[in-house]
N, C-alpha and C positions, 0 to 999 in steps of 0.2 A: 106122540100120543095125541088123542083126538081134545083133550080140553086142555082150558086156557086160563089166564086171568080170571077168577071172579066166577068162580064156579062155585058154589054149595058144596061143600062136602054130603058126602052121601054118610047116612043115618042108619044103620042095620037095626039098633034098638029093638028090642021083643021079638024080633026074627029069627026063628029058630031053623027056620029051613029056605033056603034062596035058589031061584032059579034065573037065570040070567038068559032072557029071549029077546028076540026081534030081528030086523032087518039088517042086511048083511050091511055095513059099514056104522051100525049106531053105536058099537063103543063097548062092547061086548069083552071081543077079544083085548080091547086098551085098556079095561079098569084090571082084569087077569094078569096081563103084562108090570102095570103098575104094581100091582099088589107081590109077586112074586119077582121083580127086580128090588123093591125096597126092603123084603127079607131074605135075600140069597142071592142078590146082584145080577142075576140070571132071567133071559126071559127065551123067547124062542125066538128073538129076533137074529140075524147073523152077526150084528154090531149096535154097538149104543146108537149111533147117526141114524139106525131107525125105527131108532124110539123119542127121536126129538121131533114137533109136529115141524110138516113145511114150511118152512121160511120162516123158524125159530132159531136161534144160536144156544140156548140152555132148556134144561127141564129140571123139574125137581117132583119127588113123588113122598108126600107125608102117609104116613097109615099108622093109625093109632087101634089097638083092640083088646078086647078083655079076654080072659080067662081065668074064670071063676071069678074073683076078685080083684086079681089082678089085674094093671094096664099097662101094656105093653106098646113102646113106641116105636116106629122108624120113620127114617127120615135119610134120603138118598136126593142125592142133585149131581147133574152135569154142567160143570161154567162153562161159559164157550163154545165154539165148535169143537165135534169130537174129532176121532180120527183114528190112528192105530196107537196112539196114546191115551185115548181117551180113559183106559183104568188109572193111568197116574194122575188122571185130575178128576177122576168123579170121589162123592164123597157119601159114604154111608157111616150112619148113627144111629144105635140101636139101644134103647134103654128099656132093657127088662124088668119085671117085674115089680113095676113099682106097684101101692099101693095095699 
């Protein structure tokens, strides 16, 4: 993934319709990949190893969002270097509809 430590979470708030542009490597395709590995484990990548950034050993991806009233959490992480093991050590948590 392209961010790091100490990023801002990004704010959708009052946003009812989103378009996601710009230049080829600004993180486009990384926040898509995020958001759809931390609710269905799955991104288009061939393996977890790359979706960790270079010369990272872990990643983790939080996404929180409403509907309707509801908030709905996930929360997915890789410890360590991945591998072809890598599903027995990643870890998804999913806590729906609170609120």
């Amino acid at each position: 993934m392209c961010y790091r430590e100490n990023v801002p979470p990004l704010n959708f708030d009052g946003i009812h319709l989103a378009c996601l542009s710009g230049d080829n490597g600004n993180g486009k395709s990384a926040l898509i990949d995020a958001m759809t590995w931390a609710l269905w484990g799955q991104t288009r990548a061939k393996s977890d190893d790359e979706l960790i950034h270079s010369g990272q050993m872990e990643m983790e991806v939080e996404f929180d969002f409403r509907v309707g009233q509801r908030c709905i959490e996930s929360y997915a992480s890789i410890p360590g270097p991945s591998g072809p093991e890598a599903r027995d050590r990643a870890y998804w948590s999913f806590n729906g509809l609170r609120g």
